[in-house]
N, C-alpha and C positions, 0 to 999 in steps of 0.2 A: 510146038512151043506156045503158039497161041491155045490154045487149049489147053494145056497147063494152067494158063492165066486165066479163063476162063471159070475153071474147077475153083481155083486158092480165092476168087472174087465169088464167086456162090458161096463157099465153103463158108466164108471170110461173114458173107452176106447172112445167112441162115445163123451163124453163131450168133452174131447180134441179135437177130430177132429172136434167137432162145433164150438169151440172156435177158432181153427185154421183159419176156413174156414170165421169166423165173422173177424177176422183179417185181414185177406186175403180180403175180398170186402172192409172192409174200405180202404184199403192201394188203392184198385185200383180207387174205387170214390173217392178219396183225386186225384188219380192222372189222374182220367177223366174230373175233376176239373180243374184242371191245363193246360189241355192240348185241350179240349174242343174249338178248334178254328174255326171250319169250320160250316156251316150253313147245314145242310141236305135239307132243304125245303125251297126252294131260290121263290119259289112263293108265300110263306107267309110275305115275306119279304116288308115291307109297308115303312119303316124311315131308311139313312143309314145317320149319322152322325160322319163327320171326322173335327178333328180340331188339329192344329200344338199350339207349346206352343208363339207364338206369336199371330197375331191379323187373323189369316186366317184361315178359316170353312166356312164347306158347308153343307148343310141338303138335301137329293136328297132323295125326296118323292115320290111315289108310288099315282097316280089318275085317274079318267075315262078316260083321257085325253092323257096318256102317262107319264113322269118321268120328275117331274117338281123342278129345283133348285133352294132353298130359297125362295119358294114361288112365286118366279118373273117368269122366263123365263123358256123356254124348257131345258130339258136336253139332253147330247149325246147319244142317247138309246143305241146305237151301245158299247159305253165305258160301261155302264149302267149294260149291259150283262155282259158285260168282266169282270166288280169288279162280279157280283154273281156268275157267273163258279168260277170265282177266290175261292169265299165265298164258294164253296159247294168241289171243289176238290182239298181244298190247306191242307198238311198232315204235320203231324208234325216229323220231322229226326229224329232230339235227343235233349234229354235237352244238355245245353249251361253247358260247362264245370266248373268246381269249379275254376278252376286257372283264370278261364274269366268272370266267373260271377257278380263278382264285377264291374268291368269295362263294362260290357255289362248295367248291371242296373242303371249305370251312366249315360252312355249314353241314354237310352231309358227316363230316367227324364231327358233329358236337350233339347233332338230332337225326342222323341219318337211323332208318330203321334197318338192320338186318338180318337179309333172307336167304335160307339154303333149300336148295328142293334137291331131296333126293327121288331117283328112279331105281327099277326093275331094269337092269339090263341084262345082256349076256356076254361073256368071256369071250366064245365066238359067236358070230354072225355074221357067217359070209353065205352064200348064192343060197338063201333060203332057210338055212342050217341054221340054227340057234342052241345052242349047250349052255349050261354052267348058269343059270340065270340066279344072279345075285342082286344086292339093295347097294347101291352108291351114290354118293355126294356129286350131284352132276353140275350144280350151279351154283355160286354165290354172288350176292350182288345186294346194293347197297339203293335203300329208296329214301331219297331226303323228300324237302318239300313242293311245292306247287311255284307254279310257273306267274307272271305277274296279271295276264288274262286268264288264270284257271284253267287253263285247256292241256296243261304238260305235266308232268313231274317229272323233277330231276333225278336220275339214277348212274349209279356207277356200279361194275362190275367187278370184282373182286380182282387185286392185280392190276386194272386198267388204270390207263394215264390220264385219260381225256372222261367227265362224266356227259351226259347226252340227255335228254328232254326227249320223252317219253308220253304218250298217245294212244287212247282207242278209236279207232276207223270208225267213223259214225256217231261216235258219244262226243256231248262238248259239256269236258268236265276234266275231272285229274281223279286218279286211279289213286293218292298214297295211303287214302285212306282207307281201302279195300286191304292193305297189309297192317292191321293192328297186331299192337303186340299185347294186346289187355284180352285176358281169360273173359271178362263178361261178355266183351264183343263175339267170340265164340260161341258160347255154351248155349244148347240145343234151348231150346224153349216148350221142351213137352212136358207135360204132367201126365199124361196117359196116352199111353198109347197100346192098346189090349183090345184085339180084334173079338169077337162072341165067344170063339169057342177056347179063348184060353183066359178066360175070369171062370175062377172057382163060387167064389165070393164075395159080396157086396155089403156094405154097411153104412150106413147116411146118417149122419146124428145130425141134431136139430139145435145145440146149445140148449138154453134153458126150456126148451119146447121140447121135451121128451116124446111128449104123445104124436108128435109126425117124423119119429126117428123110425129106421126099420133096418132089417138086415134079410138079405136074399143069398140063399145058396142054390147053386147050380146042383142039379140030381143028375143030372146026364147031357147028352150031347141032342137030345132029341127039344129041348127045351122046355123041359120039367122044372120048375122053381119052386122052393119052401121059402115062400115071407113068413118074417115074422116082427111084430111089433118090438120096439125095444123098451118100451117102455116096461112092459108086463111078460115077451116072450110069446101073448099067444099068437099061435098063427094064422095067417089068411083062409081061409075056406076055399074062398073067390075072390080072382082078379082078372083084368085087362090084361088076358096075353099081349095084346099087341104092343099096349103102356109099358109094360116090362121090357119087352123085345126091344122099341125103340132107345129103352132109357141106356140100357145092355150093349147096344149098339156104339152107344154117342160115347164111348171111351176109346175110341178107335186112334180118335185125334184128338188131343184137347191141350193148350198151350198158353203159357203167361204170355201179359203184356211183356213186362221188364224186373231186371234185377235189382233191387234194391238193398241190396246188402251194402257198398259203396258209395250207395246216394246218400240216403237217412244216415243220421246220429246213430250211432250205437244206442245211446241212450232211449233214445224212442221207439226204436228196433226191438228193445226189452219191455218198453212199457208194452207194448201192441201184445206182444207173444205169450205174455204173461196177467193180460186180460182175457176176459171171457170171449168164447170163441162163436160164433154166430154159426158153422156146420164143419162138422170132420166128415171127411169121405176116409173111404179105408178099402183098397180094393186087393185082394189075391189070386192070382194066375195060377194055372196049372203047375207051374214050375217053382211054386212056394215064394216065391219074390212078393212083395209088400208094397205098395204103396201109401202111404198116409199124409192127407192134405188138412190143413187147419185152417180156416177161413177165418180171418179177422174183418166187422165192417171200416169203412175207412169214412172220414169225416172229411167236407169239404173247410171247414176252419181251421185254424192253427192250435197247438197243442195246448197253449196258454189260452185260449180262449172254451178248448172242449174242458178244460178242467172244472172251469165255473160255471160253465153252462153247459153242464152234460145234458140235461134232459130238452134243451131248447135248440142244441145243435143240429142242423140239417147232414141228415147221411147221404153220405155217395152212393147212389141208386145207380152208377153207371159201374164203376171199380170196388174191387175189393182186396185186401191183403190176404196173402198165403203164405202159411211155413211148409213145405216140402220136405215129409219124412224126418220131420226134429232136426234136420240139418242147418245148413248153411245157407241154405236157399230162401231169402224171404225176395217174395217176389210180387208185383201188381197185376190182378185178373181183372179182366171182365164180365159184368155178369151176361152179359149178351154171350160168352161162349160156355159161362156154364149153367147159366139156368136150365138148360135141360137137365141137368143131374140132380137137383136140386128141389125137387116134386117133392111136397112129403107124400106119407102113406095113405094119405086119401086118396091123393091123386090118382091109385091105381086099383083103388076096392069098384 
């Protein structure tokens, strides 16, 4: 009989602590739910999609290619990285106070930015075994703004009740502005990027200086070039292999300062583009793609003042304006990254 009583009071004993301990993981998957903000596996990462409650989003996708925005244009790999470190080691402080929490969730529906990050998962994946790898919606979650010492951002997860304040390990700063939702904060910053042996051909014009304009085609893969003058077409006899080689070279990398399509006036944006141009580069790859840059000088005075004193205004020796391929891209260079391109034709007789 005693031992009977003994069993029903173990028995009795162990239920409660399983029941405890069933308690106990709900409560903390309710609250790994909640808190769940960081990506572990920033390489499975294929779609990140950020959109503000206004008319601005971006979709920066993952392709053979490199990290391509909205479909259209390159993207800034370099930032690209920064949001998935961001994604994989951003931790969460503490949840957002009760006395603030109201007013936090107000805020985050009225300017909260948000974000979905899809992955590469698999259908299965168990003891090693991976089938079926597909693209899914793994995460959404919601980044409003910064904390009152700049050191947190508030975020809330999609579904969750409670939003939490938000933190990189080591950095003393706030993360919400690593999640823009504005195209220009993305888009790649290169103007050339054409290693030696995939430019066909080269062409430099000089604006009203003809006689230091030239054009170089590539003959072969061994480093055989035809300059020739643009002015008149004759060709070089003799040049600086090595001048050529380096200048051939320096399109490897070469990138704007910034976009200025959104800064400037329209209006002035036309006047620039539709003045005389100070040098067009024109470069072609093996693969028939085109590039063509129009260099405008830039003036350090206001528009109103270059008008009347065009010939007394001091030129920007440091920056210059660029249109990118007749497009949409007016953009500010440096001449520091391209004066190597920019030799005239003496340079290399």
């Amino acid at each position: 009989m005693k031992k009977n009583k003994l069993i029903v009071v173990i028995t009795v004993f162990l239920a409660a602590i399983a029941i405890f301990l069933l308690a106990q993981n709900h409560y903390s998957t309710l609250k790994e739910n909640e808190t769940n903000f960081s990506v572990s596996d920033t390489a499975s990462v294929t779609k990140i999609f950020i959109a503000d409650k206004n008319v601005n989003s971006v979709i920066i996708e993952r392709t053979p290619k490199g990290w391509v925005l909205n479909g259209k244009v390159n993207a800034n790999d370099k930032l690209v990285n920064t949001l998935l470190a961001t994604l994989k080691r951003m931790k969460v402080k503490s949840p957002v106070s009760l006395a603030s929490h109201d007013n936090v969730v107000k805020r985050l529906s009225s300017i909260g930015k948000k974000v979905e990050i899809y992955q590469e998962v698999y259908r299965i994946d168990l003891f090693g075994m991976q089938l079926f790898k597909h693209e899914k919606l793994t995460k959404v979650f919601y980044v409003g703004d910064v904390t009152r010492d700049n050191l947190g951002t508030y975020m809330l997860i999609e579904g969750a009740e409670r939003p939490y304040i938000i933190y990189l390990p080591g950095f003393r700063g706030f993360v919400s502005s690593r999640f823009s939702p504005l195209i220009d904060d993305w888009r790649s910053h290169v103007v050339f990027s054409k290693t030696l042996n995939n430019i066909k051909n080269l062409k430099v014009y000089f604006g009203e200086n003809d006689s230091s304009g030239f054009n170089i085609e590539v003959i072969d893969a061994m480093g055989n070039y035809k300059i020739t003058r643009l002015l008149n077409g004759e060709m070089l006899k003799s040049f600086d292999t090595l001048k050529v080689l380096n200048l051939m070279t320096s399109f490897a990398d070469l990138r704007y300062e910034s976009r200025l399509n959104n800064i400037l006036p329209p209006q002035k944006i036309d006047s620039i583009i539709n003045s005389p141009s100070k040098y067009e580069i024109t470069l072609l790859d093996n693969f028939g793609e085109t590039t063509y840059v129009k260099i405008f000088e830039r003036h350090r005075l206001p528009e109103s003042v270059t008008k009347v004193y065009d010939k007394l205004t001091p030129v920007d020796h440091d920056r210059m304006y660029g249109l990118i391929n007749e497009g949409d891209d007016f953009v500010l260079m440096q001449y520091y990254v391209f004066d190597k391109v920019l030799y005239p034709i003496g340079y290399y007789e």
